[in-house]
C-alpha positions in Angstrom: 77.9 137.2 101.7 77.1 136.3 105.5 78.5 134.3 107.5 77.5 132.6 111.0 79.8 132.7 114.3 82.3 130.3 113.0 82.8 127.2 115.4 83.4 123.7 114.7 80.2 122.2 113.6 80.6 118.4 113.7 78.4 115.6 115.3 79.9 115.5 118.7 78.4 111.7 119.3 76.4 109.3 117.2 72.9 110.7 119.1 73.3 114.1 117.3 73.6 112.5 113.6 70.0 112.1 111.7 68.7 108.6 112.4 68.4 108.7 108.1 72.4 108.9 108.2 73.6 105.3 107.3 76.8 106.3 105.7 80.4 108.6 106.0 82.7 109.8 103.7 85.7 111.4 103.4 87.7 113.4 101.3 90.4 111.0 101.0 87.8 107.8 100.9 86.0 109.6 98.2 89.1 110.9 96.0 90.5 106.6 96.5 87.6 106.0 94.5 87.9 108.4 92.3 91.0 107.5 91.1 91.4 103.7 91.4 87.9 101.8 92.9 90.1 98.6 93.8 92.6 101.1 96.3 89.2 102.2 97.6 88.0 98.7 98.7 91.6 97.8 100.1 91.8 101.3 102.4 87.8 101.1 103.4 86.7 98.0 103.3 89.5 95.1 103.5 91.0 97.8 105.4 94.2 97.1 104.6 97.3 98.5 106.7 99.5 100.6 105.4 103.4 101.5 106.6 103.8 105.2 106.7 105.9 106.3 104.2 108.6 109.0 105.2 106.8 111.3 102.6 103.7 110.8 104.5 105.4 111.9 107.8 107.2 114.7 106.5 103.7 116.2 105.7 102.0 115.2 109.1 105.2 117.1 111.0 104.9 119.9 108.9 101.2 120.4 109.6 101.8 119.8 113.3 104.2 122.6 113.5 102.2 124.7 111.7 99.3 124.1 113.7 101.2 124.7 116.8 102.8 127.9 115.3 99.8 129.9 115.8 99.7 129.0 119.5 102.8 131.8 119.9 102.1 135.5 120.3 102.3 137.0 116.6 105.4 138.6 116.7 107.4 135.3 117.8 105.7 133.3 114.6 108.9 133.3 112.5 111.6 131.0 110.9 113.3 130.5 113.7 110.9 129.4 116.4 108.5 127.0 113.6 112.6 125.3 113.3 112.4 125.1 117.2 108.9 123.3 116.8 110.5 120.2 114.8 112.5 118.2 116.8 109.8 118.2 120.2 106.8 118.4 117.6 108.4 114.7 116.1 108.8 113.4 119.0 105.4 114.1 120.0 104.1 112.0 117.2 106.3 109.3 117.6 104.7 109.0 121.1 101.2 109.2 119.9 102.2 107.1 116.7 105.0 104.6 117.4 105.2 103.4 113.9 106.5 106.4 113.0 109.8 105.2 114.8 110.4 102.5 112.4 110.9 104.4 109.0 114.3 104.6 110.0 116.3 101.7 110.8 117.9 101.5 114.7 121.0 103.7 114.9 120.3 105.5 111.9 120.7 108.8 113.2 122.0 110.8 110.2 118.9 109.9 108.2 116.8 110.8 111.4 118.5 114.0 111.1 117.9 114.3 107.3 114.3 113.7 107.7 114.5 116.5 110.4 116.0 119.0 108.1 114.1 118.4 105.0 110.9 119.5 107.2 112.8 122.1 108.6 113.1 123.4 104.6 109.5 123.0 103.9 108.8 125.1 106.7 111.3 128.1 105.0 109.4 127.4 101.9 106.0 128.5 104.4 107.6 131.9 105.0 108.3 132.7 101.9 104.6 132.7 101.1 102.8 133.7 104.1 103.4 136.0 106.7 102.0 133.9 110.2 102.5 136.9 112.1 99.7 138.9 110.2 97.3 136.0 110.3 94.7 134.7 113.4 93.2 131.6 112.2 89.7 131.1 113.3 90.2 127.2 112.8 93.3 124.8 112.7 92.9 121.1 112.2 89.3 121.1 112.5 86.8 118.3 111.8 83.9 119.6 109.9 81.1 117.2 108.7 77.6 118.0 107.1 75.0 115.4 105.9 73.9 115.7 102.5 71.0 113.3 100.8 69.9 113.3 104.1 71.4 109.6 104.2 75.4 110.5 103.9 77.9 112.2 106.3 80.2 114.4 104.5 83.7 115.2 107.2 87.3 115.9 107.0 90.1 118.0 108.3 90.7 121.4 108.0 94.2 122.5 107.9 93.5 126.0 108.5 90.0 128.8 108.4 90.4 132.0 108.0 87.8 134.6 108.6 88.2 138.1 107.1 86.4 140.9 109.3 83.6 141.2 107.0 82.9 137.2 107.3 84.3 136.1 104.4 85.8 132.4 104.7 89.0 131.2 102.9 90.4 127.4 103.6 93.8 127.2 103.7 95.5 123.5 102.6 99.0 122.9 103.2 100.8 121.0 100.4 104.2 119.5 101.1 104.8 117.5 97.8 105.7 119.4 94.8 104.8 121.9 92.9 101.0 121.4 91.2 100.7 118.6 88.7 97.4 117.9 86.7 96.7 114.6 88.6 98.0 116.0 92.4 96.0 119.3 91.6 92.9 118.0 90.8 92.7 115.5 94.0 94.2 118.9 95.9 91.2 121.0 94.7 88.3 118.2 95.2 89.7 117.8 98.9 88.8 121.9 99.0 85.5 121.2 97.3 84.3 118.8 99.4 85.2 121.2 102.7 83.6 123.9 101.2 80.8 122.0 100.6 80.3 121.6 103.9 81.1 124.7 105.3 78.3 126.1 102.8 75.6 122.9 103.8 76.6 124.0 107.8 77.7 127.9 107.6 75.5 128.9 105.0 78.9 130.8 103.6 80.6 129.6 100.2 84.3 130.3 101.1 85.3 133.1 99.0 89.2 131.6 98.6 90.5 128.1 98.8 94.0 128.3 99.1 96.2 125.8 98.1 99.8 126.2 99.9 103.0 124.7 97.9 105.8 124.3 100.7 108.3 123.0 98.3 108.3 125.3 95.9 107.2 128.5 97.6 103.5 128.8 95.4 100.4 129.7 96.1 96.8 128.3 94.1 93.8 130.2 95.0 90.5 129.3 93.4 87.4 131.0 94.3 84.0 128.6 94.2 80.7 129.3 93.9 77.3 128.2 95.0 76.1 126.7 91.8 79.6 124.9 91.6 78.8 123.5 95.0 76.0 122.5 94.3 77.1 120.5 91.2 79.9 119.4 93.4 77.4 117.9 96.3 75.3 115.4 93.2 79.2 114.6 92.4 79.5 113.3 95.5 76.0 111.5 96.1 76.5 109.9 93.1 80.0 109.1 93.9 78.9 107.2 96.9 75.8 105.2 95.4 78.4 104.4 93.0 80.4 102.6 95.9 77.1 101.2 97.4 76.6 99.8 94.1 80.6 98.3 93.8 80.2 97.1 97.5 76.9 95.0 96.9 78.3 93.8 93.6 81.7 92.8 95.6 83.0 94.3 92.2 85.6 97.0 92.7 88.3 96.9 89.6 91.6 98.6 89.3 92.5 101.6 87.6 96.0 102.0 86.5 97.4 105.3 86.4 100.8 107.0 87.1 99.6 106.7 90.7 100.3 103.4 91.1 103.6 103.5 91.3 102.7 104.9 95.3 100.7 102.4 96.0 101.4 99.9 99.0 98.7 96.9 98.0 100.6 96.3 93.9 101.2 92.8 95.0 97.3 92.1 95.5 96.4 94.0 92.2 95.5 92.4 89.0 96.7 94.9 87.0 100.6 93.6 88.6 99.9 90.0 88.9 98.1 89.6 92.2 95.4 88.5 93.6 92.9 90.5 96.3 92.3 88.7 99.4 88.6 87.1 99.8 86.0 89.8 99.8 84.8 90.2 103.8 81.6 88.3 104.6 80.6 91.2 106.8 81.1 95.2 105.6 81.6 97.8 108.5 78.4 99.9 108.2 79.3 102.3 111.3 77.7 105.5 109.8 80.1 107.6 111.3 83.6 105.6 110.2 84.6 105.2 106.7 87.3 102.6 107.0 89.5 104.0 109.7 88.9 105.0 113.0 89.0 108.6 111.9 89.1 110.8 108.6 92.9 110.8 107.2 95.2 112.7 109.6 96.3 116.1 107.9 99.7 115.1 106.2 98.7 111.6 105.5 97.7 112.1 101.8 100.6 114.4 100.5 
């Protein structure tokens, strides 16, 4: 295995993507489709919004302090400082995100405090599987995109890179839901898929680990891909997205019920519970480098 100077490879501006590029997609886009193509066309193309759940920002404060851990000197990475991150790290992002401030009602300052705490145990849950102060990430929260098809812009998030000293890439995914079930794992592991896809198309390196990292319940999943999986992986998801070209033409995107939907914001406008979806828009976004947000999903948003 060999492996390039690692830097963040991503289109800087529209001028540096291919002129054949006419589409994005992200993990998160591709996995809504996936698992329910009606959620899909809500999220990306009614574009829907969507009040953050307290679930959600648990997971975006926990990858924030995470992130900023490995801005200390080694040896002051532990328990104790990461707790110190949490208060000034959730205020940051109720700055940056004031919606944040309304998941809990004016005064309530014991739940505020709650919410505080029960990110301040996910972070424990870190330590006891990892050791930050025997780690130097080469990457943390790093957009990565790659065009594949030569018409589609693959991009997401990294939570965190690591590159051993003989080159060897592992991706690092921080989980703050529970431990792995079959339906969370195998959205967890095509999230990896897809960045290693890309770090292969860009890096010419298939990630020798992708590490998933349970905070709840102190586990570890590592699965190791390889370039023949990838490969199979990449006509997954070009297929996957004339599949959604197809839907999108067709104006015909139909639910899938699953267990999932009981965390789904947009039941009342499903069929499958009684609704109806709004009109479909007269005029689709086609910004090749937007795939129904301004940006890929923020790290935390999906736990």
């Amino acid at each position: 295995m060999t492996a390039e100077p690692v830097t963040t490879q991503q289109p800087a501006t529209p001028a540096e993507v291919p002129a054949t590029v006419r589409a994005s997609l992200s993990p998160s886009r591709a996995a809504d489709f996936k698992t329910c193509p009606l959620l899909y066309r809500f999220r990306s193309i009614d574009r829907l919004p969507e009040r953050p759940t307290v679930e959600q920002a648990r997971g975006t404060l926990v990858h924030a302090v995470l992130e900023r851990l490995f801005d200390l000197p080694a040896d002051g990475r532990t328990p104790t400082a990461a707790g110190d991150l949490v208060a000034p790290q959730w205020d940051r992002l109720v700055t940056e995100q004031p919606e944040l401030a309304g998941l809990f009602g004016d005064g309530d300052e014991p739940a505020a405090a709650e919410f505080l705490r029960s990110a301040a145990a996910l972070l424990e849950g870190y330590f006891a599987v990892e050791d930050p102060r025997r780690l130097e990430p080469a990457e943390r929260e790093s957009l990565i995109s790659a065009v594949v098809d030569e018409e589609l812009l693959i991009r997401g998030y990294l939570d965190r890179l690591d590159v051993a000293p003989d080159g060897a890439l592992r991706v690092v995914d921080y989980k703050t839901g529970g431990a792995p079930r079959e339906a969370f794992e195998a959205r967890a592991l095509f999230q990896l898929k897809f960045y290693a896809l890309v770090l292969w198309r860009t890096r010419g390196v298939v990630p020798r680990v992708l590490r998933l990292l349970y905070l709840r319940d102190a586990e570890v999943c590592d699965y190791a891909p390889d370039a023949d999986e990838l490969l199979r992986f990449e006509r997954t998801v070009v297929a996957l997205w004339r599949a959604i070209e197809q839907a999108t033409a067709r104006q015909d995107f139909r639910p899938r019920p699953s267990r999932l939907c009981d965390w789904c914001s947009h039941q009342a406008l499903c069929p499958s519970f009684g609704g109806t979806p709004p009109p479909f828009p007269t005029q689709v976004a086609t910004d090749p480098l937007r795939d129904a947000r301004s940006r890929p999903a923020p790290p935390g948003a999906d736990e």
